[in-house]
Residue, then its C-alpha position, 0 to 999 in steps of 0.5 A: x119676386x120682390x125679396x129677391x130684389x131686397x136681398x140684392x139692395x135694389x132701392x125701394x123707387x126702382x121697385x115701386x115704380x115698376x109694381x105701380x105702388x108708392x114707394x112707402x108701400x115698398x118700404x113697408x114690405x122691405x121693413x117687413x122682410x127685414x124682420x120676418x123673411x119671406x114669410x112675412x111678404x106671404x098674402x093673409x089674403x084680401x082684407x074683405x070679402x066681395x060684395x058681389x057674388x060671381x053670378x052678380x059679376x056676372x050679370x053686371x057685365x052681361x047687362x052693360x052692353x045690351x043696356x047701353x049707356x044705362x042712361x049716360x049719353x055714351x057707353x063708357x064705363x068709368x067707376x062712378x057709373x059702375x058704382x051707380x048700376x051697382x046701386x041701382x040693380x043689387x041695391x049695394x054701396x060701393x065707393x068708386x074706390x071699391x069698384x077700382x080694387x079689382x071687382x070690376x077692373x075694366x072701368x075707367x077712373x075718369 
């Protein structure tokens, strides 16, 4: 847990490194501790709700293998072109970005 890792002084690059996120982020979090304890590391929980509903997800995902390519000259699924069939088939924007933060975790950033 990342408050213990506080509480014994590990510095703020070890833990960014090994969580993958920036080392302000981890600074932030250390800031937070400081004034708040643990309670102010808890989660308020995602900061907004998904536009896909899981049965979407879920027909996203089923579709990619029997469609193919969905008109790619190959079946990778990189975030652009998630973003694209989601456009195309639910009539919804996302940026790449929002494809990445975890609702369709298995594309590729390329």
């Amino acid at each position: 847990m990342v408050a213990e890792r506080f509480a014994v002084g590990e510095p703020s690059l070890a833990i960014a490194k090994e969580l993958r996120v920036s080392v302000r982020l981890v600074q932030r979090w250390r800031r937070a501790w400081d004034r708040g304890g643990l309670g102010a590391l808890r989660s308020a929980g995602p900061a907004s709700l998904p536009r896909l509903t899981e049965a979407q997800l879920f027909v996203l995902e089923r579709s990619w293998p029997r469609n193919g390519r969905h008109g790619w000259p190959d079946q990778r699924r990189t975030l652009a072109r998630v973003e694209t069939v989601i456009g195309r088939r639910f009539q919804k924007g996302y940026a790449p970005q929002g494809v990445a933060l975890g609702e369709y975790p298995e594309a590729e950033a390329a």
